[in-house]
C-alpha angles and dihedrals in degrees: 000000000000093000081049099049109016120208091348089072092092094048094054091046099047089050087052090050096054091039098051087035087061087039098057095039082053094049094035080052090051095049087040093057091039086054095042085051090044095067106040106278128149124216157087124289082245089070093056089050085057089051097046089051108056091035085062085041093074088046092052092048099046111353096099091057116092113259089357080071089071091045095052092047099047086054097049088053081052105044083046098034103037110012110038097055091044092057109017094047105021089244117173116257093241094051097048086042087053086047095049098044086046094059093038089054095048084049100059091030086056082047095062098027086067098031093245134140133200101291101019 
């Protein structure tokens, strides 16, 4: 991209950046409220913002660091997966812990089904 576009290059990277950054937390806002629905929660669409948020708040910190990276992931699935549906919509534990163990489980199942690892 930078011998097809020089020097604005940069400029237009960092403006797609911020704009598919905004996109994903949206769409990741709107799965987060269906989920939360899904099983039984009850709140506004601010609430899973607020979740999303400070979900993605543990990857910015940390999440570009090798083997931090895992950690702050792992804390930002269970800031939006455990606790943001026990305390933002007054979700049951059990259900929030099924929920949990659910994602955690298609994520390792989609780890082996295509032969990756954490990082490649």
């Amino acid at each position: 991209m930078l011998s097809a576009h020089g020097v604005y290059a940069y400029l237009i990277e960092a403006i797609l950046i911020f704009g598919f950054a905004v996109s994903i937390l949206f769409l990741l806002t709107f799965i987060l409220h269906l989920v939360y629905r899904l099983i039984g929660g009850k709140g506004p669409v601010l609430n899973a913002w607020k979740a999303a948020c400070y979900g993605v708040g543990s990857c910015l910190l940390g999440g570009f660091l090798p083997y931090v990276s895992l950690f702050a992931g792992f804390y930002s699935f269970a800031m939006q997966f455990y606790l943001g549906p026990m305390v933002l919509y007054r979700v049951k534990e059990g259900r929030a812990i099924i929920v949990f163990v659910v994602f955690i489980a298609m994520t390792f199942v989609e780890m082996i089904a295509s032969g990756t690892t954490v990082g490649f």
